[in-house]
PDB file as gemmi writes it, atoms N, CA and C in Angstrom:
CRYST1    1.000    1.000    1.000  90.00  90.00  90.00 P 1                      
ATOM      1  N   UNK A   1     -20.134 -28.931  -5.333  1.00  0.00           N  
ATOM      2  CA  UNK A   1     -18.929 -28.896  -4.528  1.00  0.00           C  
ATOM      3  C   UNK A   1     -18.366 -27.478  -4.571  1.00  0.00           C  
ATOM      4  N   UNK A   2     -18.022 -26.936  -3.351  1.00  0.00           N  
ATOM      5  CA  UNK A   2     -17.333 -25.659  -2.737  1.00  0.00           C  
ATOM      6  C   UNK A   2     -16.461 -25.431  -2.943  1.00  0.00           C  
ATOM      7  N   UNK A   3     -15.504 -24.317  -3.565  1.00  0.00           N  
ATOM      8  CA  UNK A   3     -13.970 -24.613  -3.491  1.00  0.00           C  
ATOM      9  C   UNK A   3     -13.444 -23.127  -2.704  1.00  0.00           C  
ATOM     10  N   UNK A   4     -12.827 -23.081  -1.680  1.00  0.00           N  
ATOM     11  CA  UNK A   4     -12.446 -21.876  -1.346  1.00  0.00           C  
ATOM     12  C   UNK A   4     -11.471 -20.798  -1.596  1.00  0.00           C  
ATOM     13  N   UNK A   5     -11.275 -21.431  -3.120  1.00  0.00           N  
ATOM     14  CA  UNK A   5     -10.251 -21.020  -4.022  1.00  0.00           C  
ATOM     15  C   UNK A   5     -11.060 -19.939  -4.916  1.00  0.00           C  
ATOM     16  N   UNK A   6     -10.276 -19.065  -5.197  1.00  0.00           N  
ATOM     17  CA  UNK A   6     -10.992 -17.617  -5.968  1.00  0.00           C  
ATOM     18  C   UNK A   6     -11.213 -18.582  -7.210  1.00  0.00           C  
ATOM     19  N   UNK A   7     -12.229 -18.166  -8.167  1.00  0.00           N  
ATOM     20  CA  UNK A   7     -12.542 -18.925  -9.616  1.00  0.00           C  
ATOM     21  C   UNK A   7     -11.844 -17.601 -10.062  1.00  0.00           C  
ATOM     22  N   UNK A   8     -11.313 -18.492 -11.806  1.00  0.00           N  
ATOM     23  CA  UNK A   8     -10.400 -17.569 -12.630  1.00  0.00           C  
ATOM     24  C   UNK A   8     -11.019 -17.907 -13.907  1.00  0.00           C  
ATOM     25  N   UNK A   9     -11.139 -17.222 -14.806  1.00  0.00           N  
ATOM     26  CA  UNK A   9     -12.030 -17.491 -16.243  1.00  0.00           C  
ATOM     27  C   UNK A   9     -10.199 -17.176 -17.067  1.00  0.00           C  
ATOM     28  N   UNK A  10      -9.752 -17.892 -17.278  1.00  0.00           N  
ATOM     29  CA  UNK A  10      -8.718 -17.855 -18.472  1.00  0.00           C  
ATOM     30  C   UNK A  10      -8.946 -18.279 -19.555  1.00  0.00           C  
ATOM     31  N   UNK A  11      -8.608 -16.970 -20.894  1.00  0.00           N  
ATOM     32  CA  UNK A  11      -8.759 -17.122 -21.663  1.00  0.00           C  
ATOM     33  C   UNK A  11      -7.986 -17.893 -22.906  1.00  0.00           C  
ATOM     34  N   UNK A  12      -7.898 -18.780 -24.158  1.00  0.00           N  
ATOM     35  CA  UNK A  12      -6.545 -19.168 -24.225  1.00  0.00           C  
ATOM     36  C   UNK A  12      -6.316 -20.691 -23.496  1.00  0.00           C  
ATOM     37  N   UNK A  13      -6.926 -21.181 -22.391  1.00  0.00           N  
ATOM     38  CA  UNK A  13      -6.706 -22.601 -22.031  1.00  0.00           C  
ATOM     39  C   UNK A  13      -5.940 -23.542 -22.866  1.00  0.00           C  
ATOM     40  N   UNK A  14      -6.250 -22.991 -24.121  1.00  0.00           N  
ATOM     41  CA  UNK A  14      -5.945 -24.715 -24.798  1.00  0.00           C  
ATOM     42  C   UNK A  14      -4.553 -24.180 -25.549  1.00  0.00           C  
ATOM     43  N   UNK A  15      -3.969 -23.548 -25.434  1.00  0.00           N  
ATOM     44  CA  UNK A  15      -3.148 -23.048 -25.690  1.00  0.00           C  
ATOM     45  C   UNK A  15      -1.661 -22.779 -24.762  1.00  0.00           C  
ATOM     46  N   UNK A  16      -0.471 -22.459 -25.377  1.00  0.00           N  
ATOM     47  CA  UNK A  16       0.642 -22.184 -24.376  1.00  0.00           C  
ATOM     48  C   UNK A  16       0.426 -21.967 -23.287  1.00  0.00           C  
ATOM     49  N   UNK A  17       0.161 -20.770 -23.542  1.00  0.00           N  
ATOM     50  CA  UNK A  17       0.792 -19.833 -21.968  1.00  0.00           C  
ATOM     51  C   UNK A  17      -0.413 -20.184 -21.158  1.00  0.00           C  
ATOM     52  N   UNK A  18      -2.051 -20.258 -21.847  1.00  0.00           N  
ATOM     53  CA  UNK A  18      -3.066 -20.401 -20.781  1.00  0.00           C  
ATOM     54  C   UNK A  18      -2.980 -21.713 -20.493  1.00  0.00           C  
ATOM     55  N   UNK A  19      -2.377 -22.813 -21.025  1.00  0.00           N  
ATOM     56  CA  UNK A  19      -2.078 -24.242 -20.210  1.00  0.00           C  
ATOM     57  C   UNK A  19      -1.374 -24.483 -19.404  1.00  0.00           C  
ATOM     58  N   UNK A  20      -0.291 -23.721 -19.380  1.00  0.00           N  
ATOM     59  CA  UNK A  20       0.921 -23.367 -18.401  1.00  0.00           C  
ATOM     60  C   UNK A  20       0.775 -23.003 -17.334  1.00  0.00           C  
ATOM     61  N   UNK A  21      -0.248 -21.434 -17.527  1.00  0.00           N  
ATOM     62  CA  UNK A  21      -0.669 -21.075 -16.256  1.00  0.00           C  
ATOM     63  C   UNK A  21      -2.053 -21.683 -15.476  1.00  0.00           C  
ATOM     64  N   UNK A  22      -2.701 -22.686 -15.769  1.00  0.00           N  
ATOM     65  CA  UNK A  22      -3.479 -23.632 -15.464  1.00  0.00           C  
ATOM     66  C   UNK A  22      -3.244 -24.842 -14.999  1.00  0.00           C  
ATOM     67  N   UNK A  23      -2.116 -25.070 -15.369  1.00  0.00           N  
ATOM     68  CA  UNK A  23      -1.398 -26.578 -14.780  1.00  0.00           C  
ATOM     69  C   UNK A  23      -0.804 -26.257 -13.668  1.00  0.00           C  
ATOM     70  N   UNK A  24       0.246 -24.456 -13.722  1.00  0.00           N  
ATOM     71  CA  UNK A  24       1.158 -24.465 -12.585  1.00  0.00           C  
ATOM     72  C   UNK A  24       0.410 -23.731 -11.210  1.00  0.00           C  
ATOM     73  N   UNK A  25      -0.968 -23.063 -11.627  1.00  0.00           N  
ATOM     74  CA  UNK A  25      -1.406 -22.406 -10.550  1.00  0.00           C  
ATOM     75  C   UNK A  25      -2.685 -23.126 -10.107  1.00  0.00           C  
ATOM     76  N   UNK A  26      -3.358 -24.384 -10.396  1.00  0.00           N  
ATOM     77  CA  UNK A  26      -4.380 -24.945 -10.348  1.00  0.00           C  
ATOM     78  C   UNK A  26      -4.081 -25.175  -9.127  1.00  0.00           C  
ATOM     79  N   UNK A  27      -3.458 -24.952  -7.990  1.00  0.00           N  
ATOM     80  CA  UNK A  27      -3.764 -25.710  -6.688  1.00  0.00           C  
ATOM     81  C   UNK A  27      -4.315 -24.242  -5.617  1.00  0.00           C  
ATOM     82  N   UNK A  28      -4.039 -22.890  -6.393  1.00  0.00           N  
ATOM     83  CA  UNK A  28      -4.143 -22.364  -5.738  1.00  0.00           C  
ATOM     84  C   UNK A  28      -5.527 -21.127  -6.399  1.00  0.00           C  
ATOM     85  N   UNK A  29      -6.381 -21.829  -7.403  1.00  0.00           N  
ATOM     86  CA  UNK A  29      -7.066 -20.864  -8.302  1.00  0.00           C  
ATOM     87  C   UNK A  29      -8.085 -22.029  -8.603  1.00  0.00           C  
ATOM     88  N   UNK A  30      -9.075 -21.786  -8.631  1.00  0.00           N  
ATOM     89  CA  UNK A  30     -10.152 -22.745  -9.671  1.00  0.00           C  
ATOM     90  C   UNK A  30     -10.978 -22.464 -10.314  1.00  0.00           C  
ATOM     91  N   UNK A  31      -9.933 -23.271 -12.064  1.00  0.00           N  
ATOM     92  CA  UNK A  31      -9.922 -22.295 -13.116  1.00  0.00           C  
ATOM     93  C   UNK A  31     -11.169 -22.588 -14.261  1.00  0.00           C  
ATOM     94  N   UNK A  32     -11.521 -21.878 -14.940  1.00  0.00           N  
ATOM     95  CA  UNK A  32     -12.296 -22.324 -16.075  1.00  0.00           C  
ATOM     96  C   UNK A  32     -12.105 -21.158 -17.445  1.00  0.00           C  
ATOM     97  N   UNK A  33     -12.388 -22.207 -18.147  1.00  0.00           N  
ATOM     98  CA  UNK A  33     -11.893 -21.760 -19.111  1.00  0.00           C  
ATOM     99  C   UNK A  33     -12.530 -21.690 -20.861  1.00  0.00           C  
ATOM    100  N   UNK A  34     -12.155 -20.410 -21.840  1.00  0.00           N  
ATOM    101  CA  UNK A  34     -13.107 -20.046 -22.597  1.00  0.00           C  
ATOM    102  C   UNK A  34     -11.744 -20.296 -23.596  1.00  0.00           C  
ATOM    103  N   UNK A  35     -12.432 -21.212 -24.741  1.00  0.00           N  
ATOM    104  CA  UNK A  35     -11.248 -21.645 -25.580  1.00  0.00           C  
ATOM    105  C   UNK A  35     -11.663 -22.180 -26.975  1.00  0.00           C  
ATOM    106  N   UNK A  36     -11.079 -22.453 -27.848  1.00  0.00           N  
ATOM    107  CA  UNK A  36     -11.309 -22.692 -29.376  1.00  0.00           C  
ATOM    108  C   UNK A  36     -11.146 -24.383 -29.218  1.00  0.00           C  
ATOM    109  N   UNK A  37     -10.432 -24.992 -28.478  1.00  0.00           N  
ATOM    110  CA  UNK A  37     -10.172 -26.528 -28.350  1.00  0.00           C  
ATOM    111  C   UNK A  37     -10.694 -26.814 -26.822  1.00  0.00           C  
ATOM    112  N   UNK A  38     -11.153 -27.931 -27.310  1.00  0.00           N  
ATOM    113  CA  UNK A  38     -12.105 -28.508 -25.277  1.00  0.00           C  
ATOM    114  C   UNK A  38     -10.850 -28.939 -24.766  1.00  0.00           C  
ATOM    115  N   UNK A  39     -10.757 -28.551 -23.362  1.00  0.00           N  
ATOM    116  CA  UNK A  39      -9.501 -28.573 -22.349  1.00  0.00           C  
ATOM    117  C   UNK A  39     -10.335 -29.934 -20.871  1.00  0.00           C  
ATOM    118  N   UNK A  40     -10.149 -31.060 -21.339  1.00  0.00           N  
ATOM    119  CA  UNK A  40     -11.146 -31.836 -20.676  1.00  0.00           C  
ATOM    120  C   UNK A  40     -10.452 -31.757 -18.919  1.00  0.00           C  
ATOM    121  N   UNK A  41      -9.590 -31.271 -18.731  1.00  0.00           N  
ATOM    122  CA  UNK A  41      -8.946 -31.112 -17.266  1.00  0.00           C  
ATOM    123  C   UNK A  41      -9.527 -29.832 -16.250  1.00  0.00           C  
ATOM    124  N   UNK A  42     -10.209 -28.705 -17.251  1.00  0.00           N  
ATOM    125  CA  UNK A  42     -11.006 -28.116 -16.255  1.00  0.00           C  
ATOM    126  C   UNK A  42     -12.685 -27.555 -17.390  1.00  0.00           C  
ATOM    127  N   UNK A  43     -13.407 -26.989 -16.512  1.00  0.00           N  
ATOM    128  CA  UNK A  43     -14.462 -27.199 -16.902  1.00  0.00           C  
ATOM    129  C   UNK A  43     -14.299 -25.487 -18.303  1.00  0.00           C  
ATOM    130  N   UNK A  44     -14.873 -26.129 -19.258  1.00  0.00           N  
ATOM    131  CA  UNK A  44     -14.580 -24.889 -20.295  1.00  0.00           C  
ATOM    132  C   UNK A  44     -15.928 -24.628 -21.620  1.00  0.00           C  
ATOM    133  N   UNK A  45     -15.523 -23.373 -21.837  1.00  0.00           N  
ATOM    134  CA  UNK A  45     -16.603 -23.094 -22.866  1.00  0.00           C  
ATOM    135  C   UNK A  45     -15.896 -22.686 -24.173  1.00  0.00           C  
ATOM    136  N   UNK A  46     -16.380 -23.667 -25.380  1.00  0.00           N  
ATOM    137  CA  UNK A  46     -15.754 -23.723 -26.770  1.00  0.00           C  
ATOM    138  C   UNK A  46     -15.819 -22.518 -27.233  1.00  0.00           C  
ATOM    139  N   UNK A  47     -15.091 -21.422 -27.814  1.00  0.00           N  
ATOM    140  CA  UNK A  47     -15.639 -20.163 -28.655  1.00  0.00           C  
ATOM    141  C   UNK A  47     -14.578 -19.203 -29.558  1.00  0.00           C  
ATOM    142  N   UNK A  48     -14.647 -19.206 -30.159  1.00  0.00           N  
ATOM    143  CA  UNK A  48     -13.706 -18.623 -31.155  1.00  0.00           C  
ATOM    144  C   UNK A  48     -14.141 -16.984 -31.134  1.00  0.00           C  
ATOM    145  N   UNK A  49     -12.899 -16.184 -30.176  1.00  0.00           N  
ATOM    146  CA  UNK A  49     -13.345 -15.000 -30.301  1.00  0.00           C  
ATOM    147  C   UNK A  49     -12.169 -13.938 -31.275  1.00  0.00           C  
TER     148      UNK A  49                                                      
END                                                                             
């Protein structure tokens, strides 16, 4: 599936500010995300950097 929405790699997902800005801009961004906790609402990669 296509999305004609720019993809955004945010780092931080599972966290404050990167959940915040994932919940409030998800209609206009499609996001994924690189994080220490699995964020099962968008598609993400586990990693402790």
């Amino acid at each position: 599936m296509s999305s004609d929405k720019p993809k955004v790699l945010i780092t931080g997902a599972s966290g404050l500010i990167g959940g915040l800005t994932w919940r409030n801009l998800g209609h206009k961004y499609e996001f994924s995300g690189l994080n220490r906790r699995a964020v099962p609402e968008i598609p993400n990669t586990q990693a402790d950097i």
